[in-house]
Backbone as ProteinMPNN parsed JSONL, in Angstrom:
{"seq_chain_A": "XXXXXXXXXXXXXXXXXXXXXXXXXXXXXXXXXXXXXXXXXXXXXXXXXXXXXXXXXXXXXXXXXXXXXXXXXXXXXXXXXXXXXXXXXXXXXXXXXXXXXXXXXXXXXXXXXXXXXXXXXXXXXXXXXXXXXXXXXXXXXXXXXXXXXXXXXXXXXXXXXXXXXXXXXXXXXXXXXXXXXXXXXXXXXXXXXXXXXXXXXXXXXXXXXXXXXXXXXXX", "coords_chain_A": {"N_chain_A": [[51.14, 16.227, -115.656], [50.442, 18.173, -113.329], [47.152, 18.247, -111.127], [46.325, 18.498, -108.428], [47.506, 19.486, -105.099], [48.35, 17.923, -102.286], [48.817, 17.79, -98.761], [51.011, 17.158, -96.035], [50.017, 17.541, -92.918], [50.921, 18.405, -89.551], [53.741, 20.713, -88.922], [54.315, 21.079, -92.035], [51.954, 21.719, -93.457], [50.892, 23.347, -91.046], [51.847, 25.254, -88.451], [51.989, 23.631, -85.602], [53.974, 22.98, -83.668], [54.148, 24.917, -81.048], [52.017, 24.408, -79.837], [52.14, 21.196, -79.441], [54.706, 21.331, -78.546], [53.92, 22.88, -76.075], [51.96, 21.069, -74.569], [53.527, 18.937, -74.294], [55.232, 20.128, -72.142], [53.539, 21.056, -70.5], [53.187, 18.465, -69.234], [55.075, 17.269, -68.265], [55.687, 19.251, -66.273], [53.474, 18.463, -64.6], [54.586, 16.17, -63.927], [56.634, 17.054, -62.067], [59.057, 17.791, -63.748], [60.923, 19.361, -65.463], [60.216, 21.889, -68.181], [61.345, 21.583, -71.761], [62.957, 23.191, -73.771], [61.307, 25.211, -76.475], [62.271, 25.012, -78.86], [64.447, 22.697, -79.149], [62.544, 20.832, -79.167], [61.075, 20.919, -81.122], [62.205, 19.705, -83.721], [61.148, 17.067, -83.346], [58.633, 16.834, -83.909], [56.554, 16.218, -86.189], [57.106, 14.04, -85.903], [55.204, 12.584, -84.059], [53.28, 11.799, -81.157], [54.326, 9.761, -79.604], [57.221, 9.599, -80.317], [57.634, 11.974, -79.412], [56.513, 12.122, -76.61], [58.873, 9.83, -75.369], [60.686, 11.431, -76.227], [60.291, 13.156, -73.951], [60.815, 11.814, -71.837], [61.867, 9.249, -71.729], [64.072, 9.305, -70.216], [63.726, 9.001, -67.397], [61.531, 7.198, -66.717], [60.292, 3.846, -66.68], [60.179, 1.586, -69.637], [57.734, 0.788, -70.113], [55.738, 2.652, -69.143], [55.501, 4.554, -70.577], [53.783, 4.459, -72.783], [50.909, 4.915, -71.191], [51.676, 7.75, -70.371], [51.582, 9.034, -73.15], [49.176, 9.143, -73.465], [48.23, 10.677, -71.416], [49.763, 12.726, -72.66], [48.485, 13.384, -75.247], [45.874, 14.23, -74.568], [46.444, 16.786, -73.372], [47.446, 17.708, -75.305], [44.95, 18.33, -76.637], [43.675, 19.844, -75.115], [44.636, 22.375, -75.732], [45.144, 22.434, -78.224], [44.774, 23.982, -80.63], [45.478, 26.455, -79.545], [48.422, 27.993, -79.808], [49.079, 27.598, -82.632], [49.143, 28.085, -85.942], [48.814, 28.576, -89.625], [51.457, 28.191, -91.232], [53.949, 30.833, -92.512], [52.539, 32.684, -95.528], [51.355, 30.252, -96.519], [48.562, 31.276, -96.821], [48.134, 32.82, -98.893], [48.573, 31.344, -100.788], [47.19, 28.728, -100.475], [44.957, 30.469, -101.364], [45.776, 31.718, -103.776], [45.805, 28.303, -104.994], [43.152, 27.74, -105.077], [41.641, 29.917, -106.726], [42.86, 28.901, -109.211], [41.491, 26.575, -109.356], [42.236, 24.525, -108.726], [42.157, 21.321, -106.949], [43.344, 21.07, -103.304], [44.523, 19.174, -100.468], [44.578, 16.99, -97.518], [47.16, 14.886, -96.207], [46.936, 12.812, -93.178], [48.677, 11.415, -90.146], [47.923, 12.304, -87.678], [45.301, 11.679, -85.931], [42.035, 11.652, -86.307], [40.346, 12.77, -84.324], [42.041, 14.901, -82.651], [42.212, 16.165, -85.498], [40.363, 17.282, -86.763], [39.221, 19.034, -85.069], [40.959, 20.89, -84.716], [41.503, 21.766, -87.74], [39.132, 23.296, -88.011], [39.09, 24.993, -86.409], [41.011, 27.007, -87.113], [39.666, 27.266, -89.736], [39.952, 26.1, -91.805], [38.367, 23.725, -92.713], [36.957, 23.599, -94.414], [37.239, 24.32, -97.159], [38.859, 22.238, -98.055], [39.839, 19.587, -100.331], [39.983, 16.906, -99.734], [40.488, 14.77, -96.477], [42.608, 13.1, -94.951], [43.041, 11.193, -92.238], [45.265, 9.72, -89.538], [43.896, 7.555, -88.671], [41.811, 7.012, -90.531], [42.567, 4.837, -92.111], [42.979, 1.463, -92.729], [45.599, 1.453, -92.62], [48.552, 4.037, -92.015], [51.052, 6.453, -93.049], [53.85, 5.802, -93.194], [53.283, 3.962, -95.565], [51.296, 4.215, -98.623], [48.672, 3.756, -98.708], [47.059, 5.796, -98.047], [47.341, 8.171, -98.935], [46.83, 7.097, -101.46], [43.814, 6.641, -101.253], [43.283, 9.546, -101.024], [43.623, 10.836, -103.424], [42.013, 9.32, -104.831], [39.657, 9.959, -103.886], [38.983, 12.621, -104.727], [39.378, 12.677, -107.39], [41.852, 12.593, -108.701], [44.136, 11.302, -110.907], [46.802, 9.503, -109.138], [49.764, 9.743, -110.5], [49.441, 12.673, -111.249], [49.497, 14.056, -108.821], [50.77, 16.267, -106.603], [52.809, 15.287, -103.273], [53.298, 17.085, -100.332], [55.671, 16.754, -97.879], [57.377, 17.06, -94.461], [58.759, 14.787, -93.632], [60.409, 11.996, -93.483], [59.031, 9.709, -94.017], [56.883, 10.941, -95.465], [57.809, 11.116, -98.003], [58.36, 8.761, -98.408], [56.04, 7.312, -98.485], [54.574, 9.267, -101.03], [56.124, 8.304, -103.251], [55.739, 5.712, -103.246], [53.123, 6.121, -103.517], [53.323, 6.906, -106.333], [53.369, 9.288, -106.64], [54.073, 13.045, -107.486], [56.596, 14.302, -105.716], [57.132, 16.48, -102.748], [59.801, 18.216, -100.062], [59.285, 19.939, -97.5], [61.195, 22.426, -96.337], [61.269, 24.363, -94.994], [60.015, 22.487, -92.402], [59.827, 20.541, -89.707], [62.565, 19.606, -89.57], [64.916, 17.684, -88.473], [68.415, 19.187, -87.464], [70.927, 18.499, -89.897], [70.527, 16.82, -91.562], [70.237, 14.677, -94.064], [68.99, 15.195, -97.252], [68.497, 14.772, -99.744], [69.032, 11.759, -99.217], [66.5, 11.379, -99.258], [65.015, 11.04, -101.451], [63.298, 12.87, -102.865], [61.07, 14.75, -105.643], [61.759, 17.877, -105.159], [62.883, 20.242, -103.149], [61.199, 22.377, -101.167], [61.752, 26.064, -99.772], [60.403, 27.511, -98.598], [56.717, 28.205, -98.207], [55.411, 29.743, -100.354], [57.385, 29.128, -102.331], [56.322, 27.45, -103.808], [54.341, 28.488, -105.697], [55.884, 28.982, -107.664], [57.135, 26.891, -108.902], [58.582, 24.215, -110.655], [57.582, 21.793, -110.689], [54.563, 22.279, -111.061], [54.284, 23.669, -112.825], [54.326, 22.707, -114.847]], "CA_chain_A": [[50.666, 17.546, -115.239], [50.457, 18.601, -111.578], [45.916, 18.68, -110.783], [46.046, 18.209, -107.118], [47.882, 19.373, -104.384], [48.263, 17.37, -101.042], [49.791, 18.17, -97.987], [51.136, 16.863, -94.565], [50.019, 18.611, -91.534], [52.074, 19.089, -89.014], [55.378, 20.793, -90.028], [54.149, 21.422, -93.459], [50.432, 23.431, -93.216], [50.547, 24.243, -89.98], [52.649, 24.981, -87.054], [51.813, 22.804, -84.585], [54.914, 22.851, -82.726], [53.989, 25.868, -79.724], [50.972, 23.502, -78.625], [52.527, 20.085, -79.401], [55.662, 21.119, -77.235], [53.429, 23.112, -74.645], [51.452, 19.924, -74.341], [54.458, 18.155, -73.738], [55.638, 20.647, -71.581], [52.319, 20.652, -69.036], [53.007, 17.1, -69.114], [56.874, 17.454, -67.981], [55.388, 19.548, -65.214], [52.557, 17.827, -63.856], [54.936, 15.067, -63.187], [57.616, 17.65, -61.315], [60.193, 17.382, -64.855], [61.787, 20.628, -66.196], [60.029, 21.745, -68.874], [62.175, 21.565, -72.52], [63.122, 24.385, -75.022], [60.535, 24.158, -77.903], [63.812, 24.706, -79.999], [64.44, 21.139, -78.462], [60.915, 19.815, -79.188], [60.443, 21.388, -82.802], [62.529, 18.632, -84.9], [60.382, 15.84, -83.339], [57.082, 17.266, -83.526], [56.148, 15.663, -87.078], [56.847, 12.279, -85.864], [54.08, 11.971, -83.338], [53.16, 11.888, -79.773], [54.937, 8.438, -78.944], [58.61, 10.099, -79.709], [57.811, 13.268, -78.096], [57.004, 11.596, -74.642], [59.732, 9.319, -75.499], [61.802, 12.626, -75.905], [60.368, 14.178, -72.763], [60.343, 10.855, -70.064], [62.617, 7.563, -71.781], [65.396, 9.073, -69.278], [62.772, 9.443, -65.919], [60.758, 6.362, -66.148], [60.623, 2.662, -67.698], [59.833, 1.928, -71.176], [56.061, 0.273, -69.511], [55.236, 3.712, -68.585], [55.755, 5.456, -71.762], [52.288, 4.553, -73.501], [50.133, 5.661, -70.472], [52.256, 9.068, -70.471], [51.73, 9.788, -74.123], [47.712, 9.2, -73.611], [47.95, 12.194, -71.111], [50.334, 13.507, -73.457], [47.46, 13.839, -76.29], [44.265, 14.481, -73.654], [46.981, 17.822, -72.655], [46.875, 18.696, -76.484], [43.956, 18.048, -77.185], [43.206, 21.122, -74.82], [45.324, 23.343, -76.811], [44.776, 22.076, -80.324], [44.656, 25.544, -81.492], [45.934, 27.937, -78.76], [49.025, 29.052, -81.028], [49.516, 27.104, -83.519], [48.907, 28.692, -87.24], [49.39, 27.868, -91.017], [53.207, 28.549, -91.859], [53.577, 32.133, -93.721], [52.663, 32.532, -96.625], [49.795, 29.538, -96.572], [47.31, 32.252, -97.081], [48.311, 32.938, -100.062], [49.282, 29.801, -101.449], [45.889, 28.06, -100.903], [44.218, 31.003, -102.29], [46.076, 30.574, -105.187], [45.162, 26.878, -105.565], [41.678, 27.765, -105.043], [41.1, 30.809, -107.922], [43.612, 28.648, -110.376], [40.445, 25.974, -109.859], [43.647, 23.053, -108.26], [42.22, 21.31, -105.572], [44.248, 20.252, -102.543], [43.975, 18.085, -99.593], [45.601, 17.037, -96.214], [46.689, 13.691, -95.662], [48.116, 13.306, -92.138], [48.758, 10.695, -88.986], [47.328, 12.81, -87.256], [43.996, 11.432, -85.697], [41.048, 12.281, -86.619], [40.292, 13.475, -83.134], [42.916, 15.76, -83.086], [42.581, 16.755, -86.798], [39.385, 18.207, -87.095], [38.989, 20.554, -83.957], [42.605, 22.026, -85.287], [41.096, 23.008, -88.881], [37.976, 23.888, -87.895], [39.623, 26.284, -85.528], [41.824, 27.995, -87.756], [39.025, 27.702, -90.841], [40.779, 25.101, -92.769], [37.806, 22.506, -92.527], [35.339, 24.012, -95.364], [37.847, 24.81, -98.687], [39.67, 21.095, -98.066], [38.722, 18.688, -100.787], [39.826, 15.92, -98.773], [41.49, 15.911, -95.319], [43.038, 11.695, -94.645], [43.864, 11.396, -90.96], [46.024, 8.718, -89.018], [43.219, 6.514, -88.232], [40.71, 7.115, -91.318], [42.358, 3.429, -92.706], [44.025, 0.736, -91.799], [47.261, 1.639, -93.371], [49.346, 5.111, -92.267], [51.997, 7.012, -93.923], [54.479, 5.34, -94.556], [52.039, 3.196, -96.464], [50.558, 4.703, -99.34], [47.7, 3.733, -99.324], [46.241, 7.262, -97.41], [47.79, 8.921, -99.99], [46.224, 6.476, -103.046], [42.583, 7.027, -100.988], [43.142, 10.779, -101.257], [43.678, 10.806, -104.646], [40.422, 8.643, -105.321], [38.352, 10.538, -103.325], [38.889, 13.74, -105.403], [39.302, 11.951, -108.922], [42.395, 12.878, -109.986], [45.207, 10.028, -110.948], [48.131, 9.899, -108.153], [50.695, 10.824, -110.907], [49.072, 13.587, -111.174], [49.62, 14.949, -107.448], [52.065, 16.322, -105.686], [52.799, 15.6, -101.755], [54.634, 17.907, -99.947], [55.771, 16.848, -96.616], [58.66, 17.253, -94.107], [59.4, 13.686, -92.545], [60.902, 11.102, -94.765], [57.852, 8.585, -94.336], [55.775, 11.562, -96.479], [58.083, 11.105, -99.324], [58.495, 7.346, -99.069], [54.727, 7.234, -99.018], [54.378, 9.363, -101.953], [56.645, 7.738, -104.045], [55.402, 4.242, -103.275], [51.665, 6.29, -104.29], [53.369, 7.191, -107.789], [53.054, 10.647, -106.832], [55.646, 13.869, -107.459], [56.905, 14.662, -104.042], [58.485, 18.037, -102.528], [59.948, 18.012, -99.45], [59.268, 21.328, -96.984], [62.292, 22.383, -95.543], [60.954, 24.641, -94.063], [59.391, 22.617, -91.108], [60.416, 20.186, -88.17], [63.617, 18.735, -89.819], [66.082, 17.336, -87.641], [69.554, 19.452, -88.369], [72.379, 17.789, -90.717], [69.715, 15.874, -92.388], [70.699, 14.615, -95.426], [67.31, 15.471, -97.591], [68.795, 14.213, -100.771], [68.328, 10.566, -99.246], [64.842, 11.194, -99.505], [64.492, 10.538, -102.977], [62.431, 13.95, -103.583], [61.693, 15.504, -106.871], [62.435, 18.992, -104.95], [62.844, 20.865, -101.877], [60.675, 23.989, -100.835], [62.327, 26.49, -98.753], [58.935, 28.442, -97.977], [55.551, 27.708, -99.028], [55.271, 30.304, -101.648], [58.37, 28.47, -103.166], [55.328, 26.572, -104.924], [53.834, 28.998, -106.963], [56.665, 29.082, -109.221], [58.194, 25.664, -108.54], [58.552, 23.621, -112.293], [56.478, 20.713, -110.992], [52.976, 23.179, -111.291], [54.091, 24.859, -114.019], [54.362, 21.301, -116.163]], "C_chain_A": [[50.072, 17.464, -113.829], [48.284, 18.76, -111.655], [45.301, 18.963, -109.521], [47.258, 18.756, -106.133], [47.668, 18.564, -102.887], [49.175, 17.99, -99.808], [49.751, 17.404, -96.826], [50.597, 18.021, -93.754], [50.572, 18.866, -90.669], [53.217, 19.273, -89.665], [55.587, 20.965, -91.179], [53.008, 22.666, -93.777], [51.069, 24.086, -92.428], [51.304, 24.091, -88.797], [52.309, 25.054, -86.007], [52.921, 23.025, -83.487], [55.011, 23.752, -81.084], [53.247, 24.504, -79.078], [51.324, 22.247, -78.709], [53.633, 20.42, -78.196], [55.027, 21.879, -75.853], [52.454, 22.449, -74.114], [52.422, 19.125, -73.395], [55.16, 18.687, -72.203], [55.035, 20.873, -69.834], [52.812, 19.584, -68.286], [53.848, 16.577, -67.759], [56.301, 17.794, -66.781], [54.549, 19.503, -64.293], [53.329, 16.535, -63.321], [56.604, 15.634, -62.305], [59.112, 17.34, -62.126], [60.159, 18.902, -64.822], [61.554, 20.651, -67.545], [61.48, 21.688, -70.06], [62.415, 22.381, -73.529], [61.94, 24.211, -75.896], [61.273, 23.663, -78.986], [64.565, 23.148, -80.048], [63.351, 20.379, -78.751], [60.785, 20.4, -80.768], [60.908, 20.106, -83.73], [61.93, 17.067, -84.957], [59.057, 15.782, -83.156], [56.465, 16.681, -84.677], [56.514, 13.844, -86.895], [56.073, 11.487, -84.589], [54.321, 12.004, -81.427], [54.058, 10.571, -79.046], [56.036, 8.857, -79.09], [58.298, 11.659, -79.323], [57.55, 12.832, -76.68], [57.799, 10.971, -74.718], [61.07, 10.667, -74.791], [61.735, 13.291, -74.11], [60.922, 13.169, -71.471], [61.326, 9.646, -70.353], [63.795, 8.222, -70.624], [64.784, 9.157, -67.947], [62.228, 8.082, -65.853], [60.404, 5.066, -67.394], [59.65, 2.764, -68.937], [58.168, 1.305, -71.316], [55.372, 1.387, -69.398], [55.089, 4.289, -69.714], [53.984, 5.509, -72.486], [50.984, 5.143, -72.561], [50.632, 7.469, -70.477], [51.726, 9.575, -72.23], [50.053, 9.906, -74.428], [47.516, 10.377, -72.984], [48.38, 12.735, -71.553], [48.863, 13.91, -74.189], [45.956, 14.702, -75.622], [45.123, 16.733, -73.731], [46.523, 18.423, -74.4], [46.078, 18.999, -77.163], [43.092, 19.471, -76.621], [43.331, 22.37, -75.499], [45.784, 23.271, -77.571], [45.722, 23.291, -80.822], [44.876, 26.723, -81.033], [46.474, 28.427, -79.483], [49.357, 28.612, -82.022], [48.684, 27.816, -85.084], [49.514, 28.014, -88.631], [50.771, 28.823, -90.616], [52.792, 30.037, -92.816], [53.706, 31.203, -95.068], [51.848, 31.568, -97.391], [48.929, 30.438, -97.155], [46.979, 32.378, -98.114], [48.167, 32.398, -100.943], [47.897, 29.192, -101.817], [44.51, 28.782, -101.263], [44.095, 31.034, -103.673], [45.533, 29.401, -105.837], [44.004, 27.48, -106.139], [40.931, 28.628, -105.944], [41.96, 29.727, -108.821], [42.195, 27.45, -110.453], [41.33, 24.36, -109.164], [42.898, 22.896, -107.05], [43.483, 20.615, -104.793], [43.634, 19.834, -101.24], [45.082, 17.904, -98.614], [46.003, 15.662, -96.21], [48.114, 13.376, -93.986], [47.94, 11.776, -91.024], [48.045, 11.228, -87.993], [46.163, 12.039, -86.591], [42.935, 12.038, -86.144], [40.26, 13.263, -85.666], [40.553, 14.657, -82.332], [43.051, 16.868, -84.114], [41.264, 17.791, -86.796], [39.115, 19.336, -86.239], [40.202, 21.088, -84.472], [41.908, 22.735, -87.014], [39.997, 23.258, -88.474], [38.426, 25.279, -86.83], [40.511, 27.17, -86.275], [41.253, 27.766, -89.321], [39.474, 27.318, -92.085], [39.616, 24.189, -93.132], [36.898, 22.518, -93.874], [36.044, 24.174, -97.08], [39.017, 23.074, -98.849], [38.784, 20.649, -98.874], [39.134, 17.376, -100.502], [41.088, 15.64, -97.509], [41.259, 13.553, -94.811], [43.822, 11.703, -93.117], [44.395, 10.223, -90.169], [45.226, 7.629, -88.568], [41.686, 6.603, -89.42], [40.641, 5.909, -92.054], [42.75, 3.199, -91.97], [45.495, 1.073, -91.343], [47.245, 3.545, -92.427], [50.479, 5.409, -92.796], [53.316, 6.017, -92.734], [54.208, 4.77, -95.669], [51.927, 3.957, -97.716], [49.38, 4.826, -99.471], [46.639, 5.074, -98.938], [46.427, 8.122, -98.476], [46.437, 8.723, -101.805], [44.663, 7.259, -103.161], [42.077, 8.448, -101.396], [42.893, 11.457, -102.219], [42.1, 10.492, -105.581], [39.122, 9.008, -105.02], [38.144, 12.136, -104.508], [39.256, 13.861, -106.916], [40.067, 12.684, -109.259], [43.357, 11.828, -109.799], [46.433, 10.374, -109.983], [49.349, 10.342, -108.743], [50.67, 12.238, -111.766], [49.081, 14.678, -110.105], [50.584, 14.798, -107.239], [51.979, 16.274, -104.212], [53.739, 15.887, -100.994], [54.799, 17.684, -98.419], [57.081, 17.171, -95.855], [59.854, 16.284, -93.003], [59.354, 12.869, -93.976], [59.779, 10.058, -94.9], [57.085, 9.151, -95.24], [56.451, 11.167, -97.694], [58.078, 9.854, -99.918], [56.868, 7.038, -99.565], [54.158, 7.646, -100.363], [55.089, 8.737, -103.041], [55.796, 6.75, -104.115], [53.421, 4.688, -104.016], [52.032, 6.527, -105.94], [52.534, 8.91, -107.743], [54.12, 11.269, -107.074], [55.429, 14.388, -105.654], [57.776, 15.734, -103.854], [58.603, 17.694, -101.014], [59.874, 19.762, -98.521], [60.124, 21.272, -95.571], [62.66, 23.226, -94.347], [60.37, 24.319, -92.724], [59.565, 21.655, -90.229], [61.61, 18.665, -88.699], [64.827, 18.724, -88.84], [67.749, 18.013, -88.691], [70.52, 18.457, -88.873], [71.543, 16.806, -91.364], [70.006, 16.069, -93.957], [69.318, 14.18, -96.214], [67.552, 14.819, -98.776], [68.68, 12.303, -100.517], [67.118, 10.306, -99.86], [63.994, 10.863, -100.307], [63.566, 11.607, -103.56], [62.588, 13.96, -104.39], [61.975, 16.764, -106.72], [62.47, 18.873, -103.638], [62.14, 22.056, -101.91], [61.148, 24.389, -99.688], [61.262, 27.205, -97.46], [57.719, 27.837, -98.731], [55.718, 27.936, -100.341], [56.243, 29.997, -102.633], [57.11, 27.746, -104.287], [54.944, 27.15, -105.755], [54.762, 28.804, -107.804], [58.055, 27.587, -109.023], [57.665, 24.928, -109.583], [57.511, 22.857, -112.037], [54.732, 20.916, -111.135], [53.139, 23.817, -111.971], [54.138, 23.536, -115.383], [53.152, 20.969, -116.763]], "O_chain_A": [[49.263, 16.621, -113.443], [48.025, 19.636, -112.48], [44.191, 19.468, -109.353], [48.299, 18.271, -106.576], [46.546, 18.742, -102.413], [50.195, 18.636, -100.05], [48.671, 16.938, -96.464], [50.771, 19.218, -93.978], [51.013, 20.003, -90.842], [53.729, 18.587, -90.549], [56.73, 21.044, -91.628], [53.076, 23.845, -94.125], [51.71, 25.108, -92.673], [51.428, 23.026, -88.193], [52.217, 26.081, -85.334], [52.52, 23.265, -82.348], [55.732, 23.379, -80.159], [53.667, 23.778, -78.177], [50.719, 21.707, -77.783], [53.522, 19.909, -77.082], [55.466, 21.609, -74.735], [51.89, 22.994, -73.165], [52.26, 18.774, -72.227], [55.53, 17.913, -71.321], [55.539, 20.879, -68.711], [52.916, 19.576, -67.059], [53.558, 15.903, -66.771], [56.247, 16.862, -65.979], [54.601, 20.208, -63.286], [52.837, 15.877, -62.404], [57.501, 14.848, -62.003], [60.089, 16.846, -61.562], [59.349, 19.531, -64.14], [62.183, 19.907, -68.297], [62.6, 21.73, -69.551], [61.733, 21.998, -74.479], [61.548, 23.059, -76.077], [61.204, 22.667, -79.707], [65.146, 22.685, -81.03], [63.368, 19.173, -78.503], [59.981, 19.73, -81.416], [60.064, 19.533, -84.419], [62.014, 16.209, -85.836], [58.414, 14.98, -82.479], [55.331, 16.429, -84.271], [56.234, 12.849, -87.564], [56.204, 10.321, -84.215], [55.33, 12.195, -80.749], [54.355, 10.648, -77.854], [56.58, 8.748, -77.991], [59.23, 12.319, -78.863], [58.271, 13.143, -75.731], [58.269, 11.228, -73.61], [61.789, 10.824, -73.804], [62.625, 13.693, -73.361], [61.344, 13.597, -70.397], [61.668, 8.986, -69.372], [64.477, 7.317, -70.142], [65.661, 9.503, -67.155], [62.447, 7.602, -64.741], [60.29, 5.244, -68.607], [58.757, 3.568, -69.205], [57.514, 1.341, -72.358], [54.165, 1.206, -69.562], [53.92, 4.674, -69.698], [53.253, 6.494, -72.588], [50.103, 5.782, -73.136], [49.753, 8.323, -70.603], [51.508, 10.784, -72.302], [49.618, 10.571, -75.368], [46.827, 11.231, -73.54], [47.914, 13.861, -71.378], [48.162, 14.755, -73.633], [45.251, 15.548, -76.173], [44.437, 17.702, -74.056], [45.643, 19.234, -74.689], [46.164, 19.741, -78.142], [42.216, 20.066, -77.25], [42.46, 23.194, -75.778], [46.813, 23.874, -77.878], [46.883, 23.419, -81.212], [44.67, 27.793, -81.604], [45.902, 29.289, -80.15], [50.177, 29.34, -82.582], [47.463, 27.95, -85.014], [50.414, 27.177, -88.706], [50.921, 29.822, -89.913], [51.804, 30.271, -93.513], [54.233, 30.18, -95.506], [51.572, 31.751, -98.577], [48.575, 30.103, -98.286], [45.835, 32.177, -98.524], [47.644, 32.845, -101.964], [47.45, 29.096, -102.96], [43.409, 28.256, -101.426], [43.211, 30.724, -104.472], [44.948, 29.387, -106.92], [43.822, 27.711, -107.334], [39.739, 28.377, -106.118], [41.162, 29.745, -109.758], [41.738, 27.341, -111.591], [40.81, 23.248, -109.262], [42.803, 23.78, -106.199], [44.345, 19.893, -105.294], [42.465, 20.073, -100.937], [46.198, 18.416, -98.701], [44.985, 14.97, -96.208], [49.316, 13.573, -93.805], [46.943, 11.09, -91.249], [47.431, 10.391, -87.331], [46.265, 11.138, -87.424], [43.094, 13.234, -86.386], [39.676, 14.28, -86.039], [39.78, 15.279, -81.603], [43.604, 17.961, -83.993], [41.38, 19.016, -86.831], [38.817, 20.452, -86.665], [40.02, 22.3, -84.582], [41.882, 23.929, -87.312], [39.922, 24.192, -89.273], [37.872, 26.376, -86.759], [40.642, 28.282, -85.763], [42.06, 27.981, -90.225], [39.437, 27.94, -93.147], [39.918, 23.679, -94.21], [36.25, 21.55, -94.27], [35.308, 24.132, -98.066], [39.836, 22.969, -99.762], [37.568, 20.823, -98.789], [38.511, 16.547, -101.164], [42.229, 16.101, -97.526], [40.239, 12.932, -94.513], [44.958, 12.135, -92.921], [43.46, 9.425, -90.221], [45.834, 6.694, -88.046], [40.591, 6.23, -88.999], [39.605, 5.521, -92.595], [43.029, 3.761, -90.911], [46.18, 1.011, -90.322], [46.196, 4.165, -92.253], [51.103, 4.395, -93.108], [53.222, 5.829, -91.521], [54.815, 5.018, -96.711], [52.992, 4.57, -97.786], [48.849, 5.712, -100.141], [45.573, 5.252, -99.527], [45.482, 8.815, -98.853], [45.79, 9.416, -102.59], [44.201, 7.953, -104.067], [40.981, 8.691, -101.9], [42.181, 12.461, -102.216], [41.45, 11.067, -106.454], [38.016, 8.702, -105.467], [37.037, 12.477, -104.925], [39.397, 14.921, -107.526], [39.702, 13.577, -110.024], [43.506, 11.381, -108.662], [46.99, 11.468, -110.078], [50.095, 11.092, -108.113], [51.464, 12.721, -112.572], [48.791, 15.858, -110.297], [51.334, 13.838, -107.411], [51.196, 17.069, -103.691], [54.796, 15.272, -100.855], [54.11, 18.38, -97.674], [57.986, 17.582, -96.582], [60.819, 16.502, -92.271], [58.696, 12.97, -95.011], [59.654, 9.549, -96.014], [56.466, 8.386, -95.98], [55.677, 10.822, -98.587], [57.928, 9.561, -101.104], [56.529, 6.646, -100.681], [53.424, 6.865, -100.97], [54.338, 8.661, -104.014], [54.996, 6.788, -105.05], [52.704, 3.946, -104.688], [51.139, 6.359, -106.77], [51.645, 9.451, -108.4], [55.185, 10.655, -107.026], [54.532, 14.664, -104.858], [58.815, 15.98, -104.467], [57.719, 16.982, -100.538], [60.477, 20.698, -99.046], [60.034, 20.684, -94.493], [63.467, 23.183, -93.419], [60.143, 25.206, -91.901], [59.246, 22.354, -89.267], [61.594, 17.461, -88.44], [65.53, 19.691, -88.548], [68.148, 17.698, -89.812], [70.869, 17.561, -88.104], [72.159, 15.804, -91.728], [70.017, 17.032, -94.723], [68.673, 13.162, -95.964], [66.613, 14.055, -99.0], [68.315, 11.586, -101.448], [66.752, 9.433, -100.648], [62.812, 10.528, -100.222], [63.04, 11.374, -104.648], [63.658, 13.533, -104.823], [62.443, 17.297, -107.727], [62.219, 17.864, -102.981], [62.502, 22.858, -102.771], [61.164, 23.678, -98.683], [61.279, 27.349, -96.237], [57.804, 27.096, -99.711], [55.995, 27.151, -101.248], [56.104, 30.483, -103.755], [57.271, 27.658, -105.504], [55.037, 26.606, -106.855], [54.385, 28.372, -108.893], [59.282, 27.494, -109.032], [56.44, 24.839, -109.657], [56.52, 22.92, -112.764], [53.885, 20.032, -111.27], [52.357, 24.759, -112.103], [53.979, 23.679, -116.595], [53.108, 20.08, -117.613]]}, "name": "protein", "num_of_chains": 1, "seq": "XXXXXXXXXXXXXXXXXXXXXXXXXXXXXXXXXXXXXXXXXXXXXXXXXXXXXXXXXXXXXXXXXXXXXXXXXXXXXXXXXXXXXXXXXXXXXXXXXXXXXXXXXXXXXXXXXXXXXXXXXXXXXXXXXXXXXXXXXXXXXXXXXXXXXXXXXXXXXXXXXXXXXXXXXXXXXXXXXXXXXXXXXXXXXXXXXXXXXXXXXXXXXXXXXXXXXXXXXXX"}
């Protein structure tokens, strides 16, 4: 029986992708580049700041350069966390839901912690989380499990008992390897022709609100 929800953050809560690619995009043009579609920057926005400057600069400048670029990469988004970025429709709803049915849920993300908290506290996420795991809170990150296991332990309920819904294949390998049920949200920065059925999910959500009435919370 389903007691917990979890979630990824970027690409799953909350769409990140305006200020992750108009981060990237400053970036592009503080060093006299051409910025890049976001439509172009959306499918690699859940796998972190090291392949988005990758994406924006491995064809401009050697592969030495890349880690100083993706430090002003983060400083740039760090300005505009929270300019436009918003939960995904239909969030609203969803984790109101949880929250009268009495289900808690939780974030667990790569994210930084640095990063993580000025973004929910700005869009009023920071206070109804019952626990929020961010890319540097262990040793271990997702792909790992063990952010996942922690998450679980912090809010006492057993890991096959939660579900974690993310939309990069490290969320699902992670949850598996936690002995959690895993959904995959397809709705948010999947690279096209992706074959999702690799992934080993036990579903797919097309939209959030796919959850309310999705079998693995009604078990």
């Amino acid at each position: 029986m389903i007691e917990a929800v979890l979630f990824d953050l970027d690409g799953t809560l909350i769409d990140t992708a305006p200020d992750m690619g108009g981060a990237l995009n400053n970036l592009l043009i503080e060093e006299n580049l051409a910025p890049l579609p976001l439509d172009f920057i959306r499918p690699y926005v859940s796998q972190g700041g090291l392949v988005l400057t990758q994406l924006g600069f491995s064809e401009h400048v050697a592969e030495a350069e890349i880690e100083p670029l993706r430090q002003r990469f983060l400083q740039h988004y760090r300005a505009i966390v929270a300019h436009d970025s918003a939960l995904f429709d239909g969030f609203e709803q969803l984790l109101q839901h949880l929250q009268d049915q009495g289900t808690p849920w939780g974030i667990v993300t790569n994210k930084p912690e640095w990063l993580t908290t000025p973004l929910l506290e700005q869009l009023d996420l920071d206070e109804n989380t019952a626990v929020v795991i961010c890319g540097d809170t262990l040793k271990q990150r997702k792909p790992h499990p063990m952010p996942l296991i922690v998450a679980a332990e912090t809010i006492g309920i057993a890991c096959e008992n939660c579900v974690y819904i993310g939309d990069d294949k490290r969320d699902i390998v992670a949850g598996i390897a936690a002995n959690m049920k895993t959904l995959i949200a397809a709705y948010g920065y999947i690279e096209e022709h992706t074959n999702l059925d690799d992934w080993r999910a036990d579903g797919v959500i097309q939209h959030p609100l796919d959850l309310l009435t999705h079998p693995l919370l009604k078990q």
